[in-house]
N, C-alpha and C positions, 0 to 999 in steps of 0.2 A: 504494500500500500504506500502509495505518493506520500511525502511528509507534503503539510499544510504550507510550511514553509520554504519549501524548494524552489519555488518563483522567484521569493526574494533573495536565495543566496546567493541565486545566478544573477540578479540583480547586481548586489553587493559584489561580487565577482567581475562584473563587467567593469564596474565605478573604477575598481580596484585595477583593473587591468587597462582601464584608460588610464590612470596616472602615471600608473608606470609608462605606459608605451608615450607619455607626454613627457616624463624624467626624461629617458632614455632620449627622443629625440630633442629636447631643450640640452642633455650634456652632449651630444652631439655636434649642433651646433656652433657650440661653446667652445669643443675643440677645434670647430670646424677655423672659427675664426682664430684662434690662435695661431694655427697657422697657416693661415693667408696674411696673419700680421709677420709671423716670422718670415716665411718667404720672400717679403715682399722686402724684407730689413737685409735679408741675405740678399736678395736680387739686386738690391741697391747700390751696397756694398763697392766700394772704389776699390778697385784690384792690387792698386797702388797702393793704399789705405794700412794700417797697423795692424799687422799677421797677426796679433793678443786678440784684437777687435774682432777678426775675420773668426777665429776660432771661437770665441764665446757666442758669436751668432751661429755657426754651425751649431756650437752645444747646444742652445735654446732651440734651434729649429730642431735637432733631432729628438730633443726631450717632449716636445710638441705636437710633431710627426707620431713619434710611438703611443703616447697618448692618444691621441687621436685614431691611431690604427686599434687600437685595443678597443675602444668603445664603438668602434663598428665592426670589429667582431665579436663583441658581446651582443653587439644587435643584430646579427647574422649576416653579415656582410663581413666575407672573405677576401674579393678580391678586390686588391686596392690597384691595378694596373690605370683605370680612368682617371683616379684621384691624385695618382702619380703624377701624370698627364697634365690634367686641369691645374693643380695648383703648380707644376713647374717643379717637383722636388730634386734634387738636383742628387747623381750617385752618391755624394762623398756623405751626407747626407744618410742616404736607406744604406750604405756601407757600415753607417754605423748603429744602426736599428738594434736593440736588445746588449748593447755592450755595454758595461759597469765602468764608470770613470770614477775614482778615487779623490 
């Protein structure tokens, strides 16, 4: 026999499962734009410019990047070839994906 209350769990369930899928694409977002800020600070970047400078902006963009790649595969989204593409990330950059800096 039906519980009287099973409408409303699925109810409450749905509530519950839009929030989440609204977290999830708000942190998304959020990384999304970090880095398109980062990129754009590396893209900028004078060649010429202070190799200390050049390297802390790869750091931030690659700490960015990974982040960023993590929460879109936490939201089922594996292949970052487009995102590679669209945002311009540059190899030295996904060279350095998942490496521990001291």
């Amino acid at each position: 026999m039906p519980s009287p209350f099973a409408r409303y769990s699925d109810a409450s369930f749905n509530l519950l499962q839009q929030d989440l899928l609204a977290e999830q694409a708000a942190s998304l977002g959020y990384h999304g734009r970090l880095v398109e800020t980062a990129m754009a600070a590396l893209h900028a970047f004078d060649p010429s410019g202070d190799a200390e400078e050049r390297a802390r902006l790869v750091k931030a963009a690659t700490r960015h990047v990974w982040a960023y790649f993590v929460q879109r595969e936490a939201c089922g989204m594996r292949d970052h070839r487009h995102v590679i593409k669209d945002y311009g990330i540059p190899g030295e950059v996904l060279a350095r994906l998942g490496a521990m800096e001291r």
